[in-house]
N, C-alpha and C positions, 0 to 999 in steps of 0.2 A: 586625423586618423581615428581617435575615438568618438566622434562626433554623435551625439546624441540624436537618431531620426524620427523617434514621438516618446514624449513625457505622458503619453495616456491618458485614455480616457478610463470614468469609473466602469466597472462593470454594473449594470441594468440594477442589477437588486440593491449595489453599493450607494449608488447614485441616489435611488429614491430613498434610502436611509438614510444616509446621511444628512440629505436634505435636509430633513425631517427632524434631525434633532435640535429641540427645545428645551427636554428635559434631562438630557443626559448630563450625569454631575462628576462620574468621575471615568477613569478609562482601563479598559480591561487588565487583571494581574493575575500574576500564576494562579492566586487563592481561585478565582472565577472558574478555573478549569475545572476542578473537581465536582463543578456543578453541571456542566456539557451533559447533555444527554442530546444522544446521535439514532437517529435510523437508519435501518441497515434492513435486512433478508427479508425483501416485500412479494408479495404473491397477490393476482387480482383472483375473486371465488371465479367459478362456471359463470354466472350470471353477470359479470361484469359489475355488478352492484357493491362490494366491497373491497375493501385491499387489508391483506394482513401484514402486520410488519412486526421486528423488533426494536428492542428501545435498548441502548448499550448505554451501562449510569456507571460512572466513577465510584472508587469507593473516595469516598471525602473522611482522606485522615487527615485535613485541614481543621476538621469540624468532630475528629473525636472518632471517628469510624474504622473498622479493624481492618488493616492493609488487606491487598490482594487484589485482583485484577479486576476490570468493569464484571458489571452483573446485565445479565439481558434480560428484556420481559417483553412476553406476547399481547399487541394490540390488535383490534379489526377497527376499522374508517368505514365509515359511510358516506362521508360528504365530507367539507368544511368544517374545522371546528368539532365535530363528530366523530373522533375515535374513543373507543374504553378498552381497557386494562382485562385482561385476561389471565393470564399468570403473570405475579409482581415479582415471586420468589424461586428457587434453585433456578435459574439459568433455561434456556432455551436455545436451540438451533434448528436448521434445517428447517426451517416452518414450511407447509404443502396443503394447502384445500385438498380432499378428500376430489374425487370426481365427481360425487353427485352434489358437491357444495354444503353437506348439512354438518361437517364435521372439521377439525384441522387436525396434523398429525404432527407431530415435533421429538427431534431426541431431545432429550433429558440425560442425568445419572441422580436418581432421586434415592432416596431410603433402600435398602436390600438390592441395587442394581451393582452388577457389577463391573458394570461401566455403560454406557450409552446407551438407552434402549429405545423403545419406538412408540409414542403417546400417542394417543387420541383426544380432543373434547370437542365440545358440539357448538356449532356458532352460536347456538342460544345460553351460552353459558354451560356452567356445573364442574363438576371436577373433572380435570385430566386422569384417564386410566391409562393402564400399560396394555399393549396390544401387542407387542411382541418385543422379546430379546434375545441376545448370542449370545454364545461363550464368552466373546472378546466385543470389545464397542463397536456399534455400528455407526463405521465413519459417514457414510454420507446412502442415500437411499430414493427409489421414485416405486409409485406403485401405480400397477395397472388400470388401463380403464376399466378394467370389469368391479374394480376395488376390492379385488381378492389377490390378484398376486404382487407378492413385493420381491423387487429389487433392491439386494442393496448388496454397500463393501463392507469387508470386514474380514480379521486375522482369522486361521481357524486357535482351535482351543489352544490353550497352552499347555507344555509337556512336564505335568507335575514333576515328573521328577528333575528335571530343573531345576523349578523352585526348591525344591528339598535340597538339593545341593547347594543352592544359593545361600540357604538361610543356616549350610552347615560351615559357610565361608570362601564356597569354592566360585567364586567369581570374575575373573579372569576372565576379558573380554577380547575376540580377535578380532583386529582394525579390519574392516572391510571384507570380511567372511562370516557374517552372524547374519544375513540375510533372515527378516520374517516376514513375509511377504503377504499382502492383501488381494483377497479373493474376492469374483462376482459369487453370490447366490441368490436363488430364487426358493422364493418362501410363500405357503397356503395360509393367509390371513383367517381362513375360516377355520382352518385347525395349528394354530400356534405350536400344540406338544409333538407336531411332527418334524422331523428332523427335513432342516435344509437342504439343497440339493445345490452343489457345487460345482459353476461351470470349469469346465478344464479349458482354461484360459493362457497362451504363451506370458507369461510377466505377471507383473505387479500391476496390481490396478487401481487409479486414482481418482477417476472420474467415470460417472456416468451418463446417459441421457436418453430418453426412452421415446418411441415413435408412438403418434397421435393413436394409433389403431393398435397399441400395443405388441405388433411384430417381431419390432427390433429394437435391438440395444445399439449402442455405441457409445465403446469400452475404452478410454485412455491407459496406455498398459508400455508399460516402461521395460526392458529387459533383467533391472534390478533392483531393488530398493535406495540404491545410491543418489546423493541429489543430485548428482551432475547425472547420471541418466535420466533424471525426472524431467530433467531442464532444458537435454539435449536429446535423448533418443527416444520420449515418449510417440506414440502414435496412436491414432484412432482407427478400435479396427469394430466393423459393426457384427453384430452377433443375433442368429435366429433369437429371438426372444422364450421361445419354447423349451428350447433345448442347449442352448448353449453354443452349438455350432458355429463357428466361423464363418462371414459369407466374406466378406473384403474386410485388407488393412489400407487405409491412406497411409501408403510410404512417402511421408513429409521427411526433408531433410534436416529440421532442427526443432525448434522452440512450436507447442504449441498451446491454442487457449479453449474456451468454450467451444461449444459444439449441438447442432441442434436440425433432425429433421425433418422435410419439408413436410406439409400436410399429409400427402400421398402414401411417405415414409420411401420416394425413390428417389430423394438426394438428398446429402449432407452437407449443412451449411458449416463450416468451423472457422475461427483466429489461427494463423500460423503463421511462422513468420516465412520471408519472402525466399530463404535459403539458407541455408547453414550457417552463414554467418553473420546474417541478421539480428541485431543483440536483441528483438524482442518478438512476441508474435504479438504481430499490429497489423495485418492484410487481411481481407476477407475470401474464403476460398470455396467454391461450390466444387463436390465430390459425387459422382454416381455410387450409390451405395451398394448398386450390386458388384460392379466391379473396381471399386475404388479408384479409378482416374479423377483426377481434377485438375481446374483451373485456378491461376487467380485472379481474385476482380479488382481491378484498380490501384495494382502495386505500384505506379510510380506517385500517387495521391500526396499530395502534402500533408497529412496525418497520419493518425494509427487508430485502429478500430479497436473496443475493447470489448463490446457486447454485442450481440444480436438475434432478431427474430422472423420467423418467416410471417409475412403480409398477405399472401396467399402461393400459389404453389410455384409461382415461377416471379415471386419477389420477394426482396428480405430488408427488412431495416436494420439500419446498423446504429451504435451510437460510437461517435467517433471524439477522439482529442486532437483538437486545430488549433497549433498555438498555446495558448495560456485557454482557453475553453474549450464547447463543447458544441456538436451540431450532431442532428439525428439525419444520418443519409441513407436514401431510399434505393437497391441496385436492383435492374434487372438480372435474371440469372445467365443472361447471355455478357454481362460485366456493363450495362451500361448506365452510368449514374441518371435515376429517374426525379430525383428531388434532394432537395440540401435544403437544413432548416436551422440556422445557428439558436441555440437553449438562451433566450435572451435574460429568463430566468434566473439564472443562475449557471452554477455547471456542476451536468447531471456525474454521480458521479455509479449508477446502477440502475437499469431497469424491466417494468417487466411488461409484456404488452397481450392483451387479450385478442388475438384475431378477428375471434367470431362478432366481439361487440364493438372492435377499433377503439377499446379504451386502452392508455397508455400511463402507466404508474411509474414515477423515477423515485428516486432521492439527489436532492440538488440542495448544493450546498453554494452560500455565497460571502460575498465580504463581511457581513454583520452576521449572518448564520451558521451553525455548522447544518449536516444532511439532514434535511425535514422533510415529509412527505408530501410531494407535487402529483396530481392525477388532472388526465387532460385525455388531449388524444395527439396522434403524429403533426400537430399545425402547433398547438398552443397548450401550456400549463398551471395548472392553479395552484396556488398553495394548501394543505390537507390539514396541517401541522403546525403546531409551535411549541415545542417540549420547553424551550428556553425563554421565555417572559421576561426574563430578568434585562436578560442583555439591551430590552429597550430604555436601559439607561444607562447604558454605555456611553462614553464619550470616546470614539471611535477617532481613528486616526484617518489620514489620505492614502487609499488604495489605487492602485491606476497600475497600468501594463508600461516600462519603459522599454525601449529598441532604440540598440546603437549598432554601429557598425564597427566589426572587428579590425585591428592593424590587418589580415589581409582580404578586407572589403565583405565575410561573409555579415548577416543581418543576423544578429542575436536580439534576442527577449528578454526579459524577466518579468518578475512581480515583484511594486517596488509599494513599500509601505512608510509613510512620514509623520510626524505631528503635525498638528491641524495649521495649518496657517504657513506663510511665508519661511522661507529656509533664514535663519540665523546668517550675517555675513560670515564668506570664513564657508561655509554647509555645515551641516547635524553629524554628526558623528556615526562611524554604519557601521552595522553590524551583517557581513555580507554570510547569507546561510545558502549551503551549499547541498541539492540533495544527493541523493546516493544512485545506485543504478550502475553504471550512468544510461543506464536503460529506464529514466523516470521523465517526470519534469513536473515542476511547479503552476498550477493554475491560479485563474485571478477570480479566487474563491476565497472559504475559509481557509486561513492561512495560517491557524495559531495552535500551540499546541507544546507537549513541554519540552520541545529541542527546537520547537517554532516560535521564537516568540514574536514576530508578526507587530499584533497594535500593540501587543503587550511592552516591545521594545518600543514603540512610538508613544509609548503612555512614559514613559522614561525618558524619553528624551530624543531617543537613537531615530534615523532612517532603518529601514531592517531592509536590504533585496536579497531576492530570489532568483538567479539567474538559471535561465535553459540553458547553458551552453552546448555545444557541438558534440552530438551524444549523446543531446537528450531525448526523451520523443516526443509526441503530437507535431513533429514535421515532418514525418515520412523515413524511409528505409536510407537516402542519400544524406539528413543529414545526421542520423542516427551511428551510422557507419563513418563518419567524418573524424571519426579519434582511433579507427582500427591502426593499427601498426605505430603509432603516436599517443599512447597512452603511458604519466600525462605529458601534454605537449601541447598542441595550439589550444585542445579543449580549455586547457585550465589557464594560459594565456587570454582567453577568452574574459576569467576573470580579473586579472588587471586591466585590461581593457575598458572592464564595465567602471571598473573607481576613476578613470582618466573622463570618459561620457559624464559621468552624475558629477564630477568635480565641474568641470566645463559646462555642465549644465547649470551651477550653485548650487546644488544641493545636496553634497556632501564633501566634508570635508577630506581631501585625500590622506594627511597625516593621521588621520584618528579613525582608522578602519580594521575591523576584526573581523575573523573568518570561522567560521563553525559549519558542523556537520557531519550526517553517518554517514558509515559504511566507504561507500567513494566518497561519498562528503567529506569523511573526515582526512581521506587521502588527499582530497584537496585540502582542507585545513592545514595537515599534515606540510603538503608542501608549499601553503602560503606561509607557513612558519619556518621553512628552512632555505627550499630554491629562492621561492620569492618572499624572504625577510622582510627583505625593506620595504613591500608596499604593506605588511600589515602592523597592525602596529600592540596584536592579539591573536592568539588564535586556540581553539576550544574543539580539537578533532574528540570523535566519540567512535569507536568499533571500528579503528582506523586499522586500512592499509597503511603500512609505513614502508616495510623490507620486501619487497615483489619478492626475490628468490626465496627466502624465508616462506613467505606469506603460499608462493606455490606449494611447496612443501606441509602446508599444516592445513591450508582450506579444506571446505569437503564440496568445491566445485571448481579444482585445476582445469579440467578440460573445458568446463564454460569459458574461464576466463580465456584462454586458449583462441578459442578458437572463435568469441567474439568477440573480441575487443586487442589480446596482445596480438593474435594471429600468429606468435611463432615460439614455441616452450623455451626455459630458460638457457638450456644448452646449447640452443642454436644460436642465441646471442647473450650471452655473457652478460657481458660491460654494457646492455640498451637494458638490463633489467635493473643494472646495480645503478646505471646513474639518471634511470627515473623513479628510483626510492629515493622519498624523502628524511634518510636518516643518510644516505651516503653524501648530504649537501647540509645534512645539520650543525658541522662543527662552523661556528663561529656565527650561530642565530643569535640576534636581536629581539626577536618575536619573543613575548614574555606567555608561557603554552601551558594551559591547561591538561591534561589528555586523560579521558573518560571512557573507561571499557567493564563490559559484565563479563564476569569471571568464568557465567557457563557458555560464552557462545563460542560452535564450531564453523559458523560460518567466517570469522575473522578471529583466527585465535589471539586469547587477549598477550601470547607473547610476544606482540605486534606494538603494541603499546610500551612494552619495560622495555623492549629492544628499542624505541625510537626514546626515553623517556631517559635510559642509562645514557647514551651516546650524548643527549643536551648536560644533561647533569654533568657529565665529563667533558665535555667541549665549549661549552654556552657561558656566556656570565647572562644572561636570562634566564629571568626565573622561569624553572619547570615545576609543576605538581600533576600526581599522578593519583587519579581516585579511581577504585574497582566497584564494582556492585557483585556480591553474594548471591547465586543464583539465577542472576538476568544471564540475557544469553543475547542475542544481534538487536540492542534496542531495548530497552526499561518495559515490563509488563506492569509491575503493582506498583502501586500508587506513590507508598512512601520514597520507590527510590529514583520516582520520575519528578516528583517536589523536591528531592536534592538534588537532584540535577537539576532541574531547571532552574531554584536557587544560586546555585553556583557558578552557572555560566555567565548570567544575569550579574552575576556581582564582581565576577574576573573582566566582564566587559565596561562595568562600570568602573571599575577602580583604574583599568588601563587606558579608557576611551575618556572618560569624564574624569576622573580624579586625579590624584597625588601619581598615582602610577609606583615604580622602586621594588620596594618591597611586596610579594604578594599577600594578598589577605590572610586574615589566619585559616588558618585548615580546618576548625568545627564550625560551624552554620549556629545561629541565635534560633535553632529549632526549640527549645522550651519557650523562648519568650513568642514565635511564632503558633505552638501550637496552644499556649494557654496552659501549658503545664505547670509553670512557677503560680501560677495563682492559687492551682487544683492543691500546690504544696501547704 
C-alpha cells in the first residue's frame, strides 16, 4: 500500500557538493543560521552588463547583536565573483535601474522620513539622495521611460485630527469598517514640491506594472482593504498611463499573481488562478489589454507558474514549479508550450530577464545554499555569488526527493533529508515537517531554517521529510484541488502513509516519529497529535488551526478558506467542521505536544492554540506545553524569538524521539549559557 516508488536522486547542486566534501568537520546548527545571508529583489541595468540585488543578513543575537528583523543591503554584479556593496546600512527595498542605466532608485525610511521615500544613487557609487516623498510610505513604485514620471502606491495623508484624538485615548477600533485604503498617483520627478495627482481608481491598490512605452499601467485593485478580498476579489484592470482612465478590467474569477505587458503594451501577460476555486494562482493567462478578454495557456499542466516575462511580443517565459523544482517554460501566446528547460542548477526561486540582450538573472537556491545570484540566459546558469563561504564546511546531511504511493494509489513526493551514511537498523528517528498553505509545497533546495530544521535535524541524528501531499502545488490545479471538500482527510492521511513507505523502506523508524509545522502545518501537527496519536509519537504544531468553527469565526480570510479548500461554510455542515478539528479528537492523546503561537497574529488567532492546549490539559495524561511570542504575529520575525523556537522544538523532538521521553523538559532554555552571558557576569 505504502510502497516506496524512488528514494531519490540528489539534486544537481547537492550532488556536486556533497561529493566534494573533504573538509567539512562539523554539520549545520541553529547557531549557523544567523549567519545566512540570502539574495532577493534583483534587477538587470539597460545594458544588460549588470545585475542589482539585495542581501537580506540576520541579526545574530547568537553572537551579541540587538534583536529585530534581517537588515537588507544594495549590491551591483558584473560578472562572477564581482559584486560590491552599495548601501550596507538602514535597509532597502524596491531596487529599479533608472532607464538610462546611470542611476538606481530604492525606498528607504532614513533620518527625517516619515515613512518610505524614494532614493536615488549613481552606479558609479557616492551617496544615496532623496528624490521624492509622500505624506504616507510609498509602498511599492515604477517610473517612466522618459525618467520623469513616477508611479507609485500609497495611503493619502492622514486626518490629524485622528491622531489628536488618539493620543487623547479615544481609540476604539471598528472590526472591519476602518477601511484606509491605497491609491495609484503620478508624480513630476523634475519638480518633487508639486503635489501629486491622484488616479480615481474603483478599490484599493496593491500592485502595479508599467508598459515598455510608458502608456499603460496595470493596477491590481481589490474592492476593500480586507485580506480575504485581496486574496479573492483582486483584479487587474489596465489604466491610460496619462491620465488615469480606465481602459479594461480582467474579470478573473479568484486568486491572482504578477502581471506584465507585452512589448507593444497590446497584451497582458498575468498568474491567476484557473477559477475560483483554485486554491492558488499558478496558470498563465494572456489578456487583450484593450478590451480585457483572455485566455489560459496550459491549465491542465502538471505545475504552477510563479513568474514571467515577455521574450518578444507574441512569447513569454515563464518560470514554473514541477514537483520539488523548477524549469523555465517558454509559451507561444496562442498557448503553445515552445520550449521546457528544467533549472539543473538549483531551484530558481525569482527572476528577472533582459529582452533586448537575452540575459537572464535568477536567485537559485540549493541543498548546500540558500538564494545566491545565478546570471545566464534561457539555456543555462552560472553562479554570480557566494555570500556564505562558510558553509563549505559543513558536513551536510543526504538530500534526495522520495515518492511513494498513497493507500488509494495517488503518487506523492517529498524532500527527504538523513545523516550521512546507512540508516541505523530499526530507521533514524523523523522528524516529519509539515508546510502550510496547503496552497505550498516543499522543493529539493535549501531546506533549513528556524521551523526547518532540515540537515540541522540530520546533524542530530533525525531523518527530517517534507512531504507535498494532496494540496500541495507544483503539480498543477487537479492535484491541488484533491483536499477540497475533505480538508483534513485523505491530504493529511497522505501523511501516515509516508511513515509506513520510509519505514518499509529502512529508513525510519515508525515508532519514533514527530510532526511539526505552520499554519496548516501546524493543523496537520495538530491532528497528528490528536486523530492520528498513535502514529506520532511528538508533535510541535506552530500558528495552528485546531477548532475550524472557532477558527471561521476569528480568521481574517473566512471566505478564502471557504471557498478554496472547505468549499461549504460552517452552517451548512455542522458536525464535517467539528469532527475535522483536531481538538474535538483530543481527549485521550498520547502524543506528548508542544504548541507555539505569536500573540499578534490575525491570520490564525492565537485562541486557536489555548483552545486545543485547555482541552489536552483536561483530557490527555500527555504532556502538553504551551509557549506564545510577544509581538510575532503568523510566523517569528526577529531573531531572538525564532532561536527559541527553534531551540525548543529541537529539544521537545530530542527528549521524545531520542531520549528518556515522561516527563517534559523544563520550560526555560540554557539561553545564558547559550548566549555567553554567564561569562559576560
Amino acid at each position: 500500500m505504502n510502497r516506496p516508488l524512488f528514494t531519490g536522486v540528489l539534486g544537481f547542486a547537492a550532488a556536486c557538493a556533497l561529493g566534494a566534501q573533504t573538509q567539512a568537520q562539523e554539520p549545520l546548527t541553529l547557531e549557523d543560521l544567523f549567519e545566512i545571508r540570502q539574495v532577493s529583489g534583483i534587477d538587470i541595468s539597460p545594458d544588460g552588463d549588470h545585475v542589482a540585488f539585495t542581501v537580506s543578513t540576520p541579526r545574530n543575537v547568537v553572537a551579541g547583536e540587538e534583536d529585530g528583523t534581517p537588515q537588507s543591503a544594495l549590491f551591483i554584479a558584473s560578472g562572477p565573483d564581482a559584486a560590491r556593496p552599495f548601501i550596507t546600512e538602514g535597509g532597502v527595498g524596491g531596487v529599479e535601474w533608472t532607464p538610462n542605466g546611470d542611476a538606481l532608485t530604492f525606498l528607504a525610511r532614513r533620518d527625517g522620513d516619515s515613512g518610505s521615500a524614494l532614493y536615488e544613487i549613481a552606479a558609479d557609487g557616492g551617496e544615496a539622495r532623496r528624490i521624492y516623498s509622500h505624506d504616507e510610505s510609498i509602498q511599492s513604485y515604477v517610473i517612466g521611460p522618459d525618467g520623469e514620471s513616477l508611479y507609485f502606491i500609497a495611503r493619502e495623508k492622514a486626518d490629524p485630527m485622528q491622531q489628536t484624538l488618539r493620543d487623547r485615548g479615544f481609540m476604539a477600533n471598528v472590526y472591519e469598517e476602518s477601511d484606509i485604503f491605497s491609491y495609484v498617483w503620478r508624480a513630476d520627478l523634475t519638480d518633487p514640491d508639486a503635489d501629486p495627482v491622484r488616479f480615481d481608481l474603483p478599490g484599493h491598490a496593491s500592485s502595479l506594472t508599467l508598459s515598455e512605452d510608458g502608456s499603460r499601467l496595470a493596477v491590481a485593485l481589490a474592492p476593500t482593504t480586507l485580506v480575504d478580498d485581496s486574496l479573492m476579489e483582486r483584479q487587474w484592470t489596465v489604466v491610460d498611463a496619462a491620465n488615469g482612465s480606465v481602459i479594461s478590467t480582467v474579470e478573473t474569477p479568484g486568486k491572482i499573481g504578477m502581471a506584465a505587458f507585452s512589448p507593444d503594451a497590446s497584451r497582458l501577460a498575468f498568474i491567476a488562478g484557473a477559477d475560483r476555486a483554485d486554491p492558488t494562482a499558478g496558470t498563465l493567462h494572456i489578456a487583450d489589454a484593450q478590451t480585457g478578454e483572455y485566455m489560459a495557456i496550459a491549465r491542465d499542466a502538471e505545475q504552477h507558474v510563479n513568474q514571467l516575462a515577455w521574450i518578444d511580443r507574441n512569447s513569454v517565459l515563464t518560470l514554473a514549479s514541477v514537483g520539488t523544482g523548477t524549469a523555465l517554460v517558454e509559451y507561444n501566446i496562442n498557448g503553445r508550450e515552445e520550449r521546457r528547460t528544467p533549472t539543473e542548477a538549483g531551484v530558481i526561486s525569482s527572476m528577472d530577464y533582459d529582452r533586448d540582450d537575452r540575459v537572464l538573472a535568477a536567485t537559485v537556491h540549493a541543498a548546500t545554499h540558500p538564494r545566491e545570484l545565478f546570471v545566464g540566459d534561457r539555456r543555462s546558469l552560472r553562479q554570480w555569488t557566494d555570500h556564505n563561504p562558510q558553509l563549505d564546511d559543513i558536513a551536510w546531511g543526504d538530500q534526495s526527493v522520495f515518492e511513494f504511493e498513497a493507500r488509494d494509489g495517488e503518487r506523492i513526493e517529498g524532500v527527504l533529508v538523513t545523516p550521512q551514511g546507512e540508516a541505523p537498523a530499526g530507521g533514524w528517528p523523523m522528524i516529519m515537517t509539515v508546510h502550510g498553505g496547503p496552497e505550498a509545497h516543499d522543493s529539493n533546495g535549501w531546506v533549513n531554517g528556524y521551523s526547518r530544521l532540515g540537515h540541522i535535524g540530520a546533524g542530530e541524528g533525525f531523518a527530517v521529510f517534507y512531504p507535498n501531499y494532496r494540496g500541495s502545488t507544483g503539480r498543477g490545479e487537479r492535484f491541488a484541488k484533491l483536499d477540497h471538500l475533505d480538508a483534513p482527510g485523505e491530504e493529511f492521511w497522505d501523511l501516515v502513509d509516508a511513515i509506513g513507505a520510509l519505514s518499509e523502506a529502512g529508513i525510519v523508524d515508525a515508532e519514533r516519529v514527530g510532526i511539526t509545522g505552520g499554519s496548516y502545518g501546524g493543523f496537520a501537527s495538530s491532528w497528528g497529535a490528536t486523530i492520528a496519536s498513535e502514529h506520532f509519537a511528538a508533535s510541535a504544531p506552530f500558528v495552528a488551526l485546531t477548532d475550524l468553527i472557532s477558527f471561521y469565526g476569528t480568521t481574517e480570510i473566512p471566505i478564502e478558506m471557504v471557498d478554496v479548500h472547505f468549499m461549504q461554510p460552517p452552517w451548512e455542515d455542522w458536525m464535517s467542521y467539528l469532527e475535522h478539528s483536531p481538538t474535538y479528537h483530543a481527549p485521550g492523546s498520547t502524543t506528548p505536544t508542544l504548541i507555539l503561537h505569536g500573540e499578534a497574529d490575525t491570520r490564525v488567532d492565537t485562541s486557536q492554540s489555548f483552545i486545543l492546549y485547555r482541552i489536552l490539559k483536561q483530557t490527555s495524561d500527555a504532556p502538553v506545553r504551551l509557549v506564545t511570542y510577544p509581538g510575532e504575529g503568523h510566523g517569528n520575525r526577529r531573531a531572538a524569538a525564532q532561536y527559541d523556537y527553534g531551540l525548543r522544538v529541537l529539544r521537545w523532538m530530542q527528549h521524545y524521539l531520542q531520549g528518556e521521553g515522561g516527563e517534559p523538559p523544563a520550560p526555560e532554555l540554557d539561553l545564558a549559557e547559550r548566549l555567553g552571558l554567564e561569562d559576560a557576569e
